[in-house]
C-alpha positions, 0 to 999 in steps of 0.5 A: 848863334846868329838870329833873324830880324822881324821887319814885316808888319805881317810877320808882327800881327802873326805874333800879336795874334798867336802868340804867347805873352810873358810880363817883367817889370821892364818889357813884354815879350810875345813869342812863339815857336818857329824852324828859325831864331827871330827877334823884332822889337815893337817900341811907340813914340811915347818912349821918347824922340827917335834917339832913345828909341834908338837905343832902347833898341840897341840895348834890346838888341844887345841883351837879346844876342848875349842871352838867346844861347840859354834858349833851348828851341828856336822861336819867334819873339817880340819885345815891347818895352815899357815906359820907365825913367831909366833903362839900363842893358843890366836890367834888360839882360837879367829880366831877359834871364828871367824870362827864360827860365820861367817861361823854359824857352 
């Protein structure tokens, strides 16, 4: 299933102010429910330089496409990540996982 990127600052302050959160150890994601599957990820400077931003992101990015098929409705979220020493797409995908079934997306 193919998703939506969210790139406006609007579409971001919508969810930030409406929407629900949910907490794992690696990430904070913000989400609610929406006609379309839609996904953008809200990361500071204080993770680091652009490069492991960039990936982060990726990762995000990738553990996202991988799991959002175990998700039962279509909904917009946000993933914020959390300052830490490593970052691994294992950690994201299963805290991802988690996530999911905890908060029965």
């Amino acid at each position: 299933m193919k998703y939506l990127r969210i790139k406006k600052q609007a579409d971001f302050q919508k969810l930030f102010k409406k929407g629900k959160r949910a907490f794992t150890p690696s990430f904070t994601m913000v989400y609610a429910p929406s006609e379309q599957m839609r996904m953008g990820i809200s990361i500071g400077k204080k993770h680091g330089k652009s490069v492991q931003r960039n990936r982060i992101k990726r990762l995000l990015r990738e553990a996202f496409r991988l799991t959002q098929g175990e998700m039962k409705g279509k909904y917009s979220i946000v993933l914020i990540p959390k300052v830490r020493e490593e970052y691994s797409f294992e950690t994201f995908e299963n805290h991802l996982k988690c996530m999911i079934k905890k908060e029965k997306l």
